[in-house]
py3Dmol code that shows the C-alpha trace and the ligand (Angstrom):
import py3Dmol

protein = """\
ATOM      1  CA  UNK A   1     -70.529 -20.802   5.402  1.00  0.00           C
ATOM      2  CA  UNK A   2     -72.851 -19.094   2.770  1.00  0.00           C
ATOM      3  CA  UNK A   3     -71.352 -16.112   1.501  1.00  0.00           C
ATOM      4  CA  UNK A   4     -72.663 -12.910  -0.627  1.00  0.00           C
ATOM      5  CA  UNK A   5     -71.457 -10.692  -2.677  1.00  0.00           C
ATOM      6  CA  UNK A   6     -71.125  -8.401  -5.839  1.00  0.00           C
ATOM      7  CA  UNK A   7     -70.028  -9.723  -9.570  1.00  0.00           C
ATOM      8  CA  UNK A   8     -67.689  -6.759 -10.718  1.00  0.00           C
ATOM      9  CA  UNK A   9     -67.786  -3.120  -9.660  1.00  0.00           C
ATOM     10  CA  UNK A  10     -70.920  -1.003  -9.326  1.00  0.00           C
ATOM     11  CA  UNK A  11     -72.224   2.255  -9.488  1.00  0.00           C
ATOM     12  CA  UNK A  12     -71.320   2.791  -5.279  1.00  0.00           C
ATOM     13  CA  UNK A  13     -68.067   1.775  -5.712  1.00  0.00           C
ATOM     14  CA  UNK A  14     -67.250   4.071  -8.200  1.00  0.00           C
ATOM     15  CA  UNK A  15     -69.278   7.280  -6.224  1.00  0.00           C
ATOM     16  CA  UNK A  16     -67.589   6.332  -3.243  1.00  0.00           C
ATOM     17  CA  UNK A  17     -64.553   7.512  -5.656  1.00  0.00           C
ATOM     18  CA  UNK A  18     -63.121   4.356  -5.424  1.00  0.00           C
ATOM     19  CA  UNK A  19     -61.565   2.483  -8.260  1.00  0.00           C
ATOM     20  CA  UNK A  20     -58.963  -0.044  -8.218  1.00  0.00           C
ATOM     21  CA  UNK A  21     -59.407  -3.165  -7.581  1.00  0.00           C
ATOM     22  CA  UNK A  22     -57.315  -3.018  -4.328  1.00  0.00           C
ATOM     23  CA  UNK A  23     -59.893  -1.277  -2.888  1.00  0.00           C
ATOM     24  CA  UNK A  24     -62.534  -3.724  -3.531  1.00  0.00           C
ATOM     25  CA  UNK A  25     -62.045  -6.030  -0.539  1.00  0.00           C
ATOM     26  CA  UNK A  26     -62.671  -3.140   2.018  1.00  0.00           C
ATOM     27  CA  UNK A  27     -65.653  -1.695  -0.035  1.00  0.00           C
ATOM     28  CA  UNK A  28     -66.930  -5.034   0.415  1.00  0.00           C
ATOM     29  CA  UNK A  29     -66.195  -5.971   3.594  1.00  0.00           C
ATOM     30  CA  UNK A  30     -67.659  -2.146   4.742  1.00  0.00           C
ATOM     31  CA  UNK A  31     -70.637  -2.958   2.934  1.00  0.00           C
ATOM     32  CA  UNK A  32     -71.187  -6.201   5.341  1.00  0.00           C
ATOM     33  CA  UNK A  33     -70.974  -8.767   2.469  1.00  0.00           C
ATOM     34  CA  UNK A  34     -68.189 -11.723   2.006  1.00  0.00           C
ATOM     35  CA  UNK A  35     -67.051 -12.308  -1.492  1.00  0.00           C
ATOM     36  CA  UNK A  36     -66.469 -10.401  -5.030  1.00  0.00           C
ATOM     37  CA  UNK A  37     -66.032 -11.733  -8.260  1.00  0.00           C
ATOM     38  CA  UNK A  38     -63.603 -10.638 -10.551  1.00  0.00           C
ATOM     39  CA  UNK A  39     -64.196 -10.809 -14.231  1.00  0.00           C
ATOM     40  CA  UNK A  40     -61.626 -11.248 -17.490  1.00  0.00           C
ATOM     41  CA  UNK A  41     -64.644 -11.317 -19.997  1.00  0.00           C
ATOM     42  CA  UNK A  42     -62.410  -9.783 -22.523  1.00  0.00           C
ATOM     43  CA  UNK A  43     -59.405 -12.064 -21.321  1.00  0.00           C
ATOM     44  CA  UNK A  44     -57.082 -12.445 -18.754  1.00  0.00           C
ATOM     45  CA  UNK A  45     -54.876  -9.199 -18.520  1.00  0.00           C
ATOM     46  CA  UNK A  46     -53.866  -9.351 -15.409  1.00  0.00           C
ATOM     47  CA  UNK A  47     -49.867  -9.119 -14.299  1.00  0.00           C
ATOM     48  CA  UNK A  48     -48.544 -12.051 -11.977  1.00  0.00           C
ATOM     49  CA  UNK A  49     -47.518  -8.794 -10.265  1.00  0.00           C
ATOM     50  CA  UNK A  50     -50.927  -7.025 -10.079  1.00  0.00           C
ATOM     51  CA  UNK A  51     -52.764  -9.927  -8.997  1.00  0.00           C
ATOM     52  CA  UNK A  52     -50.885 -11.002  -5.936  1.00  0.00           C
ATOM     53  CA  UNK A  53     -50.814  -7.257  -4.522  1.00  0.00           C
ATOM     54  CA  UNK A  54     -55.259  -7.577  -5.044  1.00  0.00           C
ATOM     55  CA  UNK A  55     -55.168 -11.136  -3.324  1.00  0.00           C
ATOM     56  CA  UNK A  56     -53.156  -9.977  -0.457  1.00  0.00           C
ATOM     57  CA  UNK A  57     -55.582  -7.057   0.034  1.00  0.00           C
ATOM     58  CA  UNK A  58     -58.663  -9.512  -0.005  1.00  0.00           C
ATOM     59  CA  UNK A  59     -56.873 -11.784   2.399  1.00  0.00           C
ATOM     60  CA  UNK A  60     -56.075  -9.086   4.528  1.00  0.00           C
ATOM     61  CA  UNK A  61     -59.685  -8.197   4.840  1.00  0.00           C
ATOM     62  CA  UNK A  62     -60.981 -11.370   4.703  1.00  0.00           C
ATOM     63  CA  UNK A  63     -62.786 -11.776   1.810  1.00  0.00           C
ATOM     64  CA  UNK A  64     -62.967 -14.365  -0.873  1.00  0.00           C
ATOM     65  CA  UNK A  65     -62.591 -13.716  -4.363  1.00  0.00           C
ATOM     66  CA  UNK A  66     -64.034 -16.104  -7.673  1.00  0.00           C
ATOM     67  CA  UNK A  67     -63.436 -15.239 -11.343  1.00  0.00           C
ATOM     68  CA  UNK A  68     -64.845 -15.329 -13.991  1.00  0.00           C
ATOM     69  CA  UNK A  69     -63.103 -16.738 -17.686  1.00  0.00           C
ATOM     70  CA  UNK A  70     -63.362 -15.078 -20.653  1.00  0.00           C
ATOM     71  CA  UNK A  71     -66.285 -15.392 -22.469  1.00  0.00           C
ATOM     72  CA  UNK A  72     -64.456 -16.754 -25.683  1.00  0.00           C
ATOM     73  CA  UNK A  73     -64.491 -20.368 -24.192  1.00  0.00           C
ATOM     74  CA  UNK A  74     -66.432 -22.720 -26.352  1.00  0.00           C
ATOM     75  CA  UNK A  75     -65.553 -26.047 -25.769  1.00  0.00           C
ATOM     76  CA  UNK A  76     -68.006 -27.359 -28.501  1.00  0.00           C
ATOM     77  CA  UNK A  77     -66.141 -25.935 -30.933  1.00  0.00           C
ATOM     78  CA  UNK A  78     -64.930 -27.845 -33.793  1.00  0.00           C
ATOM     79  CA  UNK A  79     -61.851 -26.018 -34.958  1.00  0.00           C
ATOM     80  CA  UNK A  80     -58.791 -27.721 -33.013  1.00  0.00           C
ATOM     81  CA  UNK A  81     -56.666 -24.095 -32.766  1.00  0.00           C
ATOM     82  CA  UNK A  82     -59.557 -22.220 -31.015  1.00  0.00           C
ATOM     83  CA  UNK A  83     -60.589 -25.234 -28.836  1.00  0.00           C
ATOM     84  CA  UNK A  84     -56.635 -24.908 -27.890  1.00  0.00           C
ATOM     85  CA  UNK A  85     -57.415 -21.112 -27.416  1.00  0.00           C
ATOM     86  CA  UNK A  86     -60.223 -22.228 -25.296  1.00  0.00           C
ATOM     87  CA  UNK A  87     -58.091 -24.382 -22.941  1.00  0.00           C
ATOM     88  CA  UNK A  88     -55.937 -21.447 -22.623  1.00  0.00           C
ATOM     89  CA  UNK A  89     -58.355 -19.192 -21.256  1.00  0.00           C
ATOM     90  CA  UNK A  90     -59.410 -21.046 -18.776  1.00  0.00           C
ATOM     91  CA  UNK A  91     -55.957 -22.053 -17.721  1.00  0.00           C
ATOM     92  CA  UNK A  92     -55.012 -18.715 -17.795  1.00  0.00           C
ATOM     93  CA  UNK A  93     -57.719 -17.837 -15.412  1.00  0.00           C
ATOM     94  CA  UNK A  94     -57.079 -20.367 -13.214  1.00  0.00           C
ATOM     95  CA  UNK A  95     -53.345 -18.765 -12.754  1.00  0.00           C
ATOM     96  CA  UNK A  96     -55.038 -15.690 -12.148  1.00  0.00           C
ATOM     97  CA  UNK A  97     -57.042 -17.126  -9.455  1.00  0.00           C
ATOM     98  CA  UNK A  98     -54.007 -18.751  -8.162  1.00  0.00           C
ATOM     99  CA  UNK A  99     -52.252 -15.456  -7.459  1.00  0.00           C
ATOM    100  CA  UNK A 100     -55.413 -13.545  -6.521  1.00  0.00           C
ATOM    101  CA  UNK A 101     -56.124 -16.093  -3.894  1.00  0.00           C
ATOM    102  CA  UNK A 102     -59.193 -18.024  -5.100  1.00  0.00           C
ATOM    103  CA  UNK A 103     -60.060 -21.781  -5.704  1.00  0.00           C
ATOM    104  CA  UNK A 104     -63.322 -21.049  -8.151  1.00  0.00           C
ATOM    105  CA  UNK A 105     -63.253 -19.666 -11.811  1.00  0.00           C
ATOM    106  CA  UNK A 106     -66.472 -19.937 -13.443  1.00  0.00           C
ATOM    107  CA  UNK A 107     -66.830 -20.522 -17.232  1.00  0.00           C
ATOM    108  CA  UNK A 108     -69.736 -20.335 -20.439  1.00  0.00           C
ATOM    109  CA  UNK A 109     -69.292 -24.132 -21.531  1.00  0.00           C
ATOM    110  CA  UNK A 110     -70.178 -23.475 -25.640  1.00  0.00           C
ATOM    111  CA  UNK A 111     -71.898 -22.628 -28.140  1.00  0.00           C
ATOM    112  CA  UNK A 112     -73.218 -24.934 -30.769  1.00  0.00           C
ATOM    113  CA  UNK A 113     -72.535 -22.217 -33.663  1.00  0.00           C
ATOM    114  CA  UNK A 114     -75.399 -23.438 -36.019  1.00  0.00           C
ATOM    115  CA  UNK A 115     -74.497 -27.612 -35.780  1.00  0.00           C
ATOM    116  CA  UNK A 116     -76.793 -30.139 -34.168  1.00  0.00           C
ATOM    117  CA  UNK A 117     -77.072 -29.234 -30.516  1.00  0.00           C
ATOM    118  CA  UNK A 118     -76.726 -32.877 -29.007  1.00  0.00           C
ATOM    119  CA  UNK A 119     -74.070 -33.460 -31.478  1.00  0.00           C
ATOM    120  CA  UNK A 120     -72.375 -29.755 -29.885  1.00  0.00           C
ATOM    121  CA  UNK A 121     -72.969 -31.613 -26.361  1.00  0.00           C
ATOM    122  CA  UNK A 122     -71.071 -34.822 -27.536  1.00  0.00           C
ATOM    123  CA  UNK A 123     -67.997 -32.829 -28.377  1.00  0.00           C
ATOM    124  CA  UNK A 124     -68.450 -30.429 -25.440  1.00  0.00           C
ATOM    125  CA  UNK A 125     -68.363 -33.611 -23.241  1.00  0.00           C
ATOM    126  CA  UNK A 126     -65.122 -34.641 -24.716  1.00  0.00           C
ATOM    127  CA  UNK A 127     -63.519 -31.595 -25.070  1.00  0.00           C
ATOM    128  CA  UNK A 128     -64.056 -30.875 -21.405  1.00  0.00           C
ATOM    129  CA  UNK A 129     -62.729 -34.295 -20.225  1.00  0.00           C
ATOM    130  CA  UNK A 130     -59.425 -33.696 -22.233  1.00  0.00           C
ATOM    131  CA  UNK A 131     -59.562 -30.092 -20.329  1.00  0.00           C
ATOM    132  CA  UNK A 132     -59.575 -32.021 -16.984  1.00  0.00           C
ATOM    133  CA  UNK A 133     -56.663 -34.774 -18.003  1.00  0.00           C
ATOM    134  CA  UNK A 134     -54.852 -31.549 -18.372  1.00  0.00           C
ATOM    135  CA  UNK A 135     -56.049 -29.834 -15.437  1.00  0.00           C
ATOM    136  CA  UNK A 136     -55.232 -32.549 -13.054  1.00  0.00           C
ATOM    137  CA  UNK A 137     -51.946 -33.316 -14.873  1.00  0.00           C
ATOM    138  CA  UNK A 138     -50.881 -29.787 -14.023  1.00  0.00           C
ATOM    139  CA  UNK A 139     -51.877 -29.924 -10.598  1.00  0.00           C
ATOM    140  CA  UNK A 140     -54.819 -27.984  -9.969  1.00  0.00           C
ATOM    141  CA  UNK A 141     -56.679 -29.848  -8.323  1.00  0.00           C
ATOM    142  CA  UNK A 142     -57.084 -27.517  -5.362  1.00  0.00           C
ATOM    143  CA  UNK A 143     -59.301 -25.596  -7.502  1.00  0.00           C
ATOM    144  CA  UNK A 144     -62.977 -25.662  -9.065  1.00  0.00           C
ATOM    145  CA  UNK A 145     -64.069 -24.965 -12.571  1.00  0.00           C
ATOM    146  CA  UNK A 146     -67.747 -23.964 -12.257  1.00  0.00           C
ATOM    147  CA  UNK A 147     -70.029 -24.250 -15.615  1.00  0.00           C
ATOM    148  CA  UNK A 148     -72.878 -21.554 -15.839  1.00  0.00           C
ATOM    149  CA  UNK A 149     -76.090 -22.238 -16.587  1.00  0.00           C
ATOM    150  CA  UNK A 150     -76.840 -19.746 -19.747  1.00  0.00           C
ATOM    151  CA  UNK A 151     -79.418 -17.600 -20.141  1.00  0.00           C
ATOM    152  CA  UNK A 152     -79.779 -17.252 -24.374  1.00  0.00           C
ATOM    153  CA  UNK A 153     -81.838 -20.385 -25.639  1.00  0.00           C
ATOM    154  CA  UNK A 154     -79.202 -21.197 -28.663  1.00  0.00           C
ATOM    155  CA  UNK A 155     -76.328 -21.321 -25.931  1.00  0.00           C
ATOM    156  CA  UNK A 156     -75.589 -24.542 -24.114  1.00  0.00           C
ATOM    157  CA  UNK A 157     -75.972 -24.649 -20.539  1.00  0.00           C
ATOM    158  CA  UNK A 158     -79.415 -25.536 -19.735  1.00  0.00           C
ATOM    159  CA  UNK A 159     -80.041 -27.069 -16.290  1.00  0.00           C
ATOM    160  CA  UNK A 160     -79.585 -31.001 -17.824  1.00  0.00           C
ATOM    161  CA  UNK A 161     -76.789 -29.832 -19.812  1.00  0.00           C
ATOM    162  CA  UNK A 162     -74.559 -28.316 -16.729  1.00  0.00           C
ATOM    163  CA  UNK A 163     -75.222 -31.364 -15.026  1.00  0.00           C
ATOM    164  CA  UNK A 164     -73.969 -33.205 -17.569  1.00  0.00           C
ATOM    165  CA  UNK A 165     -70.717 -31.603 -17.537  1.00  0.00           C
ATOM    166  CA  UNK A 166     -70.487 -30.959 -13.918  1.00  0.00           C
ATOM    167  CA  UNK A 167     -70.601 -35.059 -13.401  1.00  0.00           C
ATOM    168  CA  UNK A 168     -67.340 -35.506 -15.815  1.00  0.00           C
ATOM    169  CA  UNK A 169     -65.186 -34.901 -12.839  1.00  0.00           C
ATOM    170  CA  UNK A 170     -64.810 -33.822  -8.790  1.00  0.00           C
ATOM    171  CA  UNK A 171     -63.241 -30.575  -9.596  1.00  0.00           C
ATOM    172  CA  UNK A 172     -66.563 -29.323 -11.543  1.00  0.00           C
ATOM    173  CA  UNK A 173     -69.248 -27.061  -9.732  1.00  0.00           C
ATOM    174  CA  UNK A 174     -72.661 -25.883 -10.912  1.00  0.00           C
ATOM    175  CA  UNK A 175     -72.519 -22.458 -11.449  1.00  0.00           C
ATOM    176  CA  UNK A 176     -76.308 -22.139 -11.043  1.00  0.00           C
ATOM    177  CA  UNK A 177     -77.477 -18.599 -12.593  1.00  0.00           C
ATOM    178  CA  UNK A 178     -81.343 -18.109 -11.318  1.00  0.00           C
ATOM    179  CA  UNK A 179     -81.649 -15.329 -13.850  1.00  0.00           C
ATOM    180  CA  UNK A 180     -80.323 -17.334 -16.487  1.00  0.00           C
ATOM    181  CA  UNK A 181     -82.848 -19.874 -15.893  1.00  0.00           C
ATOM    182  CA  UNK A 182     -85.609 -17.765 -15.457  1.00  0.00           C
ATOM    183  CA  UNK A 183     -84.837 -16.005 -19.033  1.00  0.00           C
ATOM    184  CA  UNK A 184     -84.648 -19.288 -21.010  1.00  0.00           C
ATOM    185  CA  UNK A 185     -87.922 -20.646 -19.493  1.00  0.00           C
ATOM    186  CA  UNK A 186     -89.299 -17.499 -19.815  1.00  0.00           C
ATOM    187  CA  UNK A 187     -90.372 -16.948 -16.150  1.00  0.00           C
ATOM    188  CA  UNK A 188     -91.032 -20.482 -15.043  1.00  0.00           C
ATOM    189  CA  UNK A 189     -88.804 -19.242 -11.469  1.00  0.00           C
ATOM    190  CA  UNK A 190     -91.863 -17.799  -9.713  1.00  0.00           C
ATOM    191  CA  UNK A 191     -92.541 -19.951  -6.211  1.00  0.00           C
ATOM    192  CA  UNK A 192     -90.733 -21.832  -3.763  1.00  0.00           C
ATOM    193  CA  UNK A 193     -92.341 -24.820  -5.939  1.00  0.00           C
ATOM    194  CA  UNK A 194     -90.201 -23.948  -8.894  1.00  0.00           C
ATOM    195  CA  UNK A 195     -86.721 -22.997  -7.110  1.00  0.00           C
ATOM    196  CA  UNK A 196     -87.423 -26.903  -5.374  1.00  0.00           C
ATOM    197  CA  UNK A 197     -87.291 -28.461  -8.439  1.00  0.00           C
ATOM    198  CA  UNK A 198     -84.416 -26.988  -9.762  1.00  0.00           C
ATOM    199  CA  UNK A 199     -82.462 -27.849  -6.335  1.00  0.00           C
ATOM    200  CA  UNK A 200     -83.630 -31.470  -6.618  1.00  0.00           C
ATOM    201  CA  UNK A 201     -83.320 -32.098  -9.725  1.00  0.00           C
ATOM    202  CA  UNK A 202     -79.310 -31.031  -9.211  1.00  0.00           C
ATOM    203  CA  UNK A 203     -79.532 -32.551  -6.413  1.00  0.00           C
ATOM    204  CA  UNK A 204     -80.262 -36.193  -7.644  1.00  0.00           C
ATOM    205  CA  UNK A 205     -78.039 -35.053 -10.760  1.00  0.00           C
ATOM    206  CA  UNK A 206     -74.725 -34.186  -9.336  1.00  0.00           C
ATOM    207  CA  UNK A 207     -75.075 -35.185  -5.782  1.00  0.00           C
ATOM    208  CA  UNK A 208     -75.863 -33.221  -2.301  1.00  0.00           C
ATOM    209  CA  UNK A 209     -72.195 -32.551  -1.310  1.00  0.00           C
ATOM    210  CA  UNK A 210     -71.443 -30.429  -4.728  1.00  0.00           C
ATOM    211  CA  UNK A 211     -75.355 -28.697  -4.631  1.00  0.00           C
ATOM    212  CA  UNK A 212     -74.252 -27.820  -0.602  1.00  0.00           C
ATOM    213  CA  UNK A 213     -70.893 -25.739  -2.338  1.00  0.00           C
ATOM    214  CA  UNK A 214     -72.571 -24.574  -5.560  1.00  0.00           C
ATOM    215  CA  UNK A 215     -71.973 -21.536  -6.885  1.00  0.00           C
ATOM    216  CA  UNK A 216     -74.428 -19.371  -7.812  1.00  0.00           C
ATOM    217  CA  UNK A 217     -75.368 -15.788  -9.693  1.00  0.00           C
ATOM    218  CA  UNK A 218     -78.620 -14.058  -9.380  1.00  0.00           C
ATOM    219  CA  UNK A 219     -79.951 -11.233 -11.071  1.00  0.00           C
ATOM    220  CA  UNK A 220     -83.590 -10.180 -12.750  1.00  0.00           C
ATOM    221  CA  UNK A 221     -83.051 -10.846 -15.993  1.00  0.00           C
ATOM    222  CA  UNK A 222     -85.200  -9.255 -19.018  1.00  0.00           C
ATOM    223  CA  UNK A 223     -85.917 -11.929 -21.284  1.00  0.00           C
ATOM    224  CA  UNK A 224     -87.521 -12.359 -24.765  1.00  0.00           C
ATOM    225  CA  UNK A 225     -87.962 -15.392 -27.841  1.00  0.00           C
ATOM    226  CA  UNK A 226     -84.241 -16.031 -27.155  1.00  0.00           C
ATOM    227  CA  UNK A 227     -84.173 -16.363 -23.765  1.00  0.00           C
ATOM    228  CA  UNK A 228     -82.003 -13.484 -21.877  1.00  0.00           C
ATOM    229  CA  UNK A 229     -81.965  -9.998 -23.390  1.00  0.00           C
ATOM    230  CA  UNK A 230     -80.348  -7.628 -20.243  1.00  0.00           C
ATOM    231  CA  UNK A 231     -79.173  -8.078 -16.472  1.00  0.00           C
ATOM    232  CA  UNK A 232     -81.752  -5.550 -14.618  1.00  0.00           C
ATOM    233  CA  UNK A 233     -81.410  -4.796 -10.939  1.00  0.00           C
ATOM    234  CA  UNK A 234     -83.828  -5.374  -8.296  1.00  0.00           C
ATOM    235  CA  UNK A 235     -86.047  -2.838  -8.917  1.00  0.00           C
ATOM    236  CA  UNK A 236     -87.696  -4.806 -11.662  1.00  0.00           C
ATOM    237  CA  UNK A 237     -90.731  -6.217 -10.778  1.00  0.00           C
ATOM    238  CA  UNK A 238     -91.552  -7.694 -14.074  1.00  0.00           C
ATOM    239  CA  UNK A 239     -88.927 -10.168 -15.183  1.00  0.00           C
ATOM    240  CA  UNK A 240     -87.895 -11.369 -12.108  1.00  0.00           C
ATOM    241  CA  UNK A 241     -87.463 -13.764 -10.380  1.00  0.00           C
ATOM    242  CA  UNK A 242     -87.374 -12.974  -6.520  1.00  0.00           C
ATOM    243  CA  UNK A 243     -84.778 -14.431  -4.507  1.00  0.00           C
ATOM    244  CA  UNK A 244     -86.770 -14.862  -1.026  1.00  0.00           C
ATOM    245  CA  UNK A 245     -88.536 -18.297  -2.233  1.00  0.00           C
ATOM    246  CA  UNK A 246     -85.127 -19.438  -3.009  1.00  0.00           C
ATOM    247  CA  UNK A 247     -83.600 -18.128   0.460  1.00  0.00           C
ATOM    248  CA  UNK A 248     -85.976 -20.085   2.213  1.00  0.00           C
ATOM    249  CA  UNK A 249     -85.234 -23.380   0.907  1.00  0.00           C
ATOM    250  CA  UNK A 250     -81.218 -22.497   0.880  1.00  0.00           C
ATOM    251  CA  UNK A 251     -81.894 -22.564   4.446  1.00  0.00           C
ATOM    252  CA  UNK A 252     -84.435 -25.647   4.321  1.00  0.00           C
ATOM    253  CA  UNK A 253     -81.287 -27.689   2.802  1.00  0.00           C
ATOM    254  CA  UNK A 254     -78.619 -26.490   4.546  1.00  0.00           C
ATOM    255  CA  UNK A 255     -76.578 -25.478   1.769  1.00  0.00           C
ATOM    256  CA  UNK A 256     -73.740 -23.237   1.738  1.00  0.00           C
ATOM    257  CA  UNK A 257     -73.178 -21.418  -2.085  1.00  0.00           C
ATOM    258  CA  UNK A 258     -71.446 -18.656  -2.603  1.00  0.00           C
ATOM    259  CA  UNK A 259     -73.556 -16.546  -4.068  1.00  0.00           C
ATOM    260  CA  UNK A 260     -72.905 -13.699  -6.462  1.00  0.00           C
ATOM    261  CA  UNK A 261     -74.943 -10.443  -7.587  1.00  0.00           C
ATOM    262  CA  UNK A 262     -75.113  -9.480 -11.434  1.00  0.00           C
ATOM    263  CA  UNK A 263     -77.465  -6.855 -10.913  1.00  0.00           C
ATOM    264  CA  UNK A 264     -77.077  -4.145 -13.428  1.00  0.00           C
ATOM    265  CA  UNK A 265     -75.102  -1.647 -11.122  1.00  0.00           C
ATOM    266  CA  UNK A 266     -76.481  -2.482  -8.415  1.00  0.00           C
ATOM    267  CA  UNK A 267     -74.951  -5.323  -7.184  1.00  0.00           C
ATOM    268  CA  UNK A 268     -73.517  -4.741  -3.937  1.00  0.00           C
ATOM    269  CA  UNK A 269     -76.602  -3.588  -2.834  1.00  0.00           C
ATOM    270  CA  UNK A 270     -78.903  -6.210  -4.254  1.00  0.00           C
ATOM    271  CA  UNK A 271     -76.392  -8.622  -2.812  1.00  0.00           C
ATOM    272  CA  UNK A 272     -77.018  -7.131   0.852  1.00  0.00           C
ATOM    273  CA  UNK A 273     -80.668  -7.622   0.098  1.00  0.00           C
ATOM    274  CA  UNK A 274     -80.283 -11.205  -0.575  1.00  0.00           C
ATOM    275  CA  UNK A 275     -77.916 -11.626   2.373  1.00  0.00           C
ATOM    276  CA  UNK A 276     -80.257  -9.764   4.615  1.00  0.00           C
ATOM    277  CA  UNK A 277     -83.418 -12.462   3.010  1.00  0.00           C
ATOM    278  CA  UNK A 278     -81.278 -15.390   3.978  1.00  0.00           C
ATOM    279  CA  UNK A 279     -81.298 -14.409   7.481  1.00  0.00           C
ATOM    280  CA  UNK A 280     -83.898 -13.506   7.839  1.00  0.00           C
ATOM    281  CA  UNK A 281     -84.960 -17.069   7.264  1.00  0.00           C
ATOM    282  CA  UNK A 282     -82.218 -18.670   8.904  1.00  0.00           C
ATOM    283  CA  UNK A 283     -82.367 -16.539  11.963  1.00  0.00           C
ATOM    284  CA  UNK A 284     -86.621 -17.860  11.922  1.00  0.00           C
ATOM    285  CA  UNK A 285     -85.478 -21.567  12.244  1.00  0.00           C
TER     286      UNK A 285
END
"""
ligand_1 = """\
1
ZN
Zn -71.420 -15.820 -16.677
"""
view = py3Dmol.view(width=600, height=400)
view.addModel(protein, "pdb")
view.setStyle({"model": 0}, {"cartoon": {"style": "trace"}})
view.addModel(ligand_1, "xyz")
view.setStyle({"model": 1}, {"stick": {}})
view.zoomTo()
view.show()
C-alpha cells in the first residue's frame, strides 16, 4: 500500500496545542494520512524507555513510523574515528527504530569535504559495505537503510550516485527526494516526461521490486548555484516541482512508496494534497 505522510511536526500540530510525540500518531491518523517520520538530525536522544511508549501509540493507531539519522553521517570520510562515529549513528538509529516500531531509517550518504568526488564515491562505496557486514552480522536484517538523494551540488547523492550505493546490498532503499533533485538540476522536474526518466532510470538501476517500496520525500525546494537553498511549502509556485505529474505515473507503475512531506510547516497538509492527487489518479484508472 502507498502511504503519506508528514516529515516532523508542523505548524497544525503545534496550534492544535499538541506537542509530544505521543500524540503524533492520532494527529495523523485524524488528519486521514498513514505515516510520520521522526527525525534525530542532531542525534539520537531518544530513551529505550521513551521510544517504546511512542511506538506503542503509533501501533495502536495504526500508523507507520520511518526515521531519519543524524545528519553527521559521512561515510566518505577519511578520518577512521568519525567514520566509526558515523557507523554509530546510524546504528543508533536503527535501535531507535527498533523500539519505535519501524523497519526504515533514512540517511545523507557523505560529503566529499574538498577531495576528488569519484575518489569520495570509492571510499563511500567501501565504507558502506563494511557498514552492511556489520549490519547483517548484528542481525538487522529486518530493516532498511534508505540513502537520500541530496539536494546541495557539492554533497553526494545525485541520482547515479544513490544507485550506486543502493545496489551494494538488499537491505538498501532509494530514498528518492523530488525536491532534492529538482534543486541540483535546477528545475529540470517540470513534466510527466522528466519524473519518467528519473523512475526508469532507477528502475533499470536498482531493479522494479526496490523502485515499487522506495521511499520518498517531496517538497518545493528554493534552489540557487549550489543546488538547494530552503524547503518551501506548496504555496510556491516558482521553484517547484509539482507532484501531480509524478502521481500519475506512481499510479501508471504500480508502485507503492511511502512517501513523506518536508514542506516548510506545512507538511501534513501538503501531504493530504499529495494523497488526495494520487487518488485522484488511481481512482480514474
Ligand atoms: Zn534528508
Amino acid at each position: 500500500m502507498i502511504k503519506f505522510g508528514p516529515s516532523g511536526t508542523d505548524v497544525a500540530f503545534a496550534a492544535a496545542g499538541l506537542s509530544h510525540t505521543v500524540e503524533v500518531p492520532a494527529f495523523v491518523k485524524a488528519n486521514g494520512l498513514d505515516i510520520f517520520e521522526y527525525s534525530f538530525s542532531r542525534g539520537v536522544r531518544l530513551s529505550r524507555e521513551t521510544a517504546e511508549k511512542i511506538g506503542d501509540a503509533f501501533r495502536s493507531e495504526g500508523v507507520g513510523i520511518s526515521v531519519h539519522a543524524p545528519y553527521f553521517i559521512n561515510f566518505a570520510g577519511e578520518d577512521p574515528v568519525k567514520l566509526r562515529a558515523t557507523f554509530g549513528y546510524l546504528f543508533s538509529s536503527l535501535d531507535a527504530l527498533t523500539y519505535l516500531g519501524g523497519d526504515r531509517a533514512v540517511f545523507h550518504p557523505g560529503s566529499p569535504l574538498g577531495a576528488p568526488r569519484r575518489e569520495a564515491m570509492t571510499r563511500l562505496i567501501a565504507s558502506m559495505n563494511d557498514f552492511m557486514d556489520e549490519f547483517y552480522a548484528a542481525g538487522y536484517d529486518d530493516r532498511y537503510v534508505c540513502a537520500e538523494t541530496m539536494g546541495k551540488i557539492n554533497q553526494l547523492g545525485d541520482l547515479d550516485e544513490v544507485i550506486e550505493i543502493v545496489n551494494i546490498a538488499d537491505n538498501i532503499l532509494p530514498c528518492i527526494d523530488f525536491g532534492h533533485l529538482n534543486a541540483r538540476t535546477y528545475g529540470s522536474l517540470k513534466g510527466k516526461d522528466d519524473y519518467r526518466a528519473v523512475l526508469d532510470k532507477l528502475i533499470d538501476g536498482v531493479g522494479e521490486e526496490k523502485v515499487r517500496k522506495m521511499h520518498v520525500h517531496f517538497s518545493k525546494i528554493e534552489y540557487g548555484k549550489g543546488g538547494e537553498i530552503r524547503h518551501l511549502t506548496f504555496e510556491d509556485e516558482v521553484y517547484g516541482p509539482d507532484f501531480e505529474p509524478l502521481a500519475e505515473l506512481l499510479v501508471e507503475y504500480r508502485l507503492e512508496p511511502w512517501i513523506l512531506s518536508e514542506s516548510a510547516g506545512t507538511q501534513s497538509a501538503d501531504a493530504k494534497t499529495m494523497k488526495n492527487l494520487y487518488f485522484k489518479h488511481a481512482n480514474n484508472k
